[in-house]
C-alpha positions as CSV (number, residue, x, y, z in Angstrom):
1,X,-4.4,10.6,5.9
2,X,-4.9,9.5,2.3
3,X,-4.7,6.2,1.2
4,X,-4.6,4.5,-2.4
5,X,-5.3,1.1,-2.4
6,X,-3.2,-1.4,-5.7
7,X,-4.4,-4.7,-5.8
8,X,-5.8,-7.0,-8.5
9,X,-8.3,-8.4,-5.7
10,X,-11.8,-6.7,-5.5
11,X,-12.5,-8.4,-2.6
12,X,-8.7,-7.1,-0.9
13,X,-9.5,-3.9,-2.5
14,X,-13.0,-3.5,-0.6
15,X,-12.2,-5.2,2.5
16,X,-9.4,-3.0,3.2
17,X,-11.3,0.0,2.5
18,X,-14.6,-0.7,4.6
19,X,-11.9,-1.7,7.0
20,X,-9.6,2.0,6.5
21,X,-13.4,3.9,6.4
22,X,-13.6,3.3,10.2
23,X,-10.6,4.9,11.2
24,X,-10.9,8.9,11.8
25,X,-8.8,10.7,9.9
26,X,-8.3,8.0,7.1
27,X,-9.9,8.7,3.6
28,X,-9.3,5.9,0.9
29,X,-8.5,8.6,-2.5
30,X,-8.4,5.9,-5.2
31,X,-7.6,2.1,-6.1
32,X,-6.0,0.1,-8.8
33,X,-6.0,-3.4,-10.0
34,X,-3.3,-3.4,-12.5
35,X,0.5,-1.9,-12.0
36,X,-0.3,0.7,-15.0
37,X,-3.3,2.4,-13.2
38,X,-1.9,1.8,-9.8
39,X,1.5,4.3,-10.8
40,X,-0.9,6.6,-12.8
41,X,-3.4,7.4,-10.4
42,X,-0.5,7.4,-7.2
43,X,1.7,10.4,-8.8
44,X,-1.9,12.1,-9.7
45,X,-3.2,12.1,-6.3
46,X,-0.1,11.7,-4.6
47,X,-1.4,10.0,-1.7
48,X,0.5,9.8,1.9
49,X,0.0,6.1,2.2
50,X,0.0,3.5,-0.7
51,X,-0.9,-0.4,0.2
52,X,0.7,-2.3,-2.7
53,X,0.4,-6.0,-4.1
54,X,3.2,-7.0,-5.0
55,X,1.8,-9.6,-8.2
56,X,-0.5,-7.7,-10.2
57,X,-1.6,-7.4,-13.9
58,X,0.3,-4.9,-15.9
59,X,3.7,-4.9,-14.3
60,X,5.4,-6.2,-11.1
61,X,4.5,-4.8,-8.0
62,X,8.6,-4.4,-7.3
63,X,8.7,-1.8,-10.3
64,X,5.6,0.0,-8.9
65,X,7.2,-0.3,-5.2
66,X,10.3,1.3,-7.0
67,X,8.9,4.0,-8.6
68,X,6.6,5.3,-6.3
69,X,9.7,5.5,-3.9
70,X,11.8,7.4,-6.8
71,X,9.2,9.9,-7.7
72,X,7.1,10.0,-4.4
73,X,10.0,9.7,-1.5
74,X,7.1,11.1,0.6
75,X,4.5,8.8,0.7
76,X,4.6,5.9,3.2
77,X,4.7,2.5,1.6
78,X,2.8,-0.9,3.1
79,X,3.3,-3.9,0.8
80,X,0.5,-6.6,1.3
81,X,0.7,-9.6,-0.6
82,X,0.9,-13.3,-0.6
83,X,3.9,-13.6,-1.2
84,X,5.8,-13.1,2.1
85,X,8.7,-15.5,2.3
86,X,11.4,-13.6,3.7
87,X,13.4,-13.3,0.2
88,X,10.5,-10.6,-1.0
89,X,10.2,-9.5,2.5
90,X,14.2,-8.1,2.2
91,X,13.6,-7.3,-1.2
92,X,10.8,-4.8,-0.6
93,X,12.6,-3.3,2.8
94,X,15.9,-2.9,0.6
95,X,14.2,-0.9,-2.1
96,X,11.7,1.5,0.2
97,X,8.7,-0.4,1.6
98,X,8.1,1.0,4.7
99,X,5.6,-2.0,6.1
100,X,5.5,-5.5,4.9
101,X,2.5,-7.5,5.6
102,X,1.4,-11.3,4.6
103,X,-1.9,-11.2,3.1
104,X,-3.3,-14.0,4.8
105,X,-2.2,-13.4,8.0
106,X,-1.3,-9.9,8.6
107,X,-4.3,-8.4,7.0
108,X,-5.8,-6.5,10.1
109,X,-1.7,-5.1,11.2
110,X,-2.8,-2.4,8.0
111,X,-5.1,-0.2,9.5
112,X,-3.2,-0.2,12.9
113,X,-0.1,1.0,11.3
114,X,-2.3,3.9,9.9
115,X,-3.2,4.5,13.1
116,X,-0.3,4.4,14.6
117,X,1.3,6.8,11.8
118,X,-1.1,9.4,12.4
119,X,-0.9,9.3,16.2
120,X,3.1,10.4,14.9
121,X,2.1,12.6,12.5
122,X,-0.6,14.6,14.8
123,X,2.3,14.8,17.8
């Protein structure tokens, strides 16, 4: 399963992916910090998975969370951000995101959601 990581955090950006580096089967193919890079490199490498921010440099993380649904339909969305009141939560389900995870207290839920979609995936 391959996974881009958007997220104006280095820390976020390297925790998730020593955390995503110890599953089997999941390989991390790029990250971003701003919205610009983020879409860029995600219709590139046209990953399966993309964990988004939803507050990033460059853009909103909505737009990105739109437009990766409009031109990749395909690839799973997780939104992980701060930002988690149950307005944004609605927002993001509304317009594609297929996971929606609070930063600060949902952090670990990413990696078993990629487990879980490639136990579907490999049935």
């Amino acid at each position: 399963m391959r996974v881009f990581i958007a997220d104006d955090s280095v820390m976020v950006r390297d925790r998730l992916a020593s955390l995503l580096s110890e599953l089997t089967g999941v390989q991390v193919v790029g990250t971003a910090a701003t919205c610009y890079d983020a879409f860029d490199s995600i219709l590139d490498l046209k990953p399966d998975v993309a964990v988004l921010d939803m507050r990033m440099p460059g853009g909103s993380g909505y737009l990105l969370l739109e437009m990766v649904k409009k031109w990749l339909p395909q690839t799973k969305v997780i939104v992980l951000t701060n930002f988690s009141e149950k307005i944004y939560r609605e927002w993001c389900r509304d317009n594609g995101a297929d996971y929606f995870f609070d930063k600060s207290k949902e952090f670990e839920k990413v990696p078993e959601v990629l487990q879980g979609l490639m136990a579907t995936t490999a049935s």
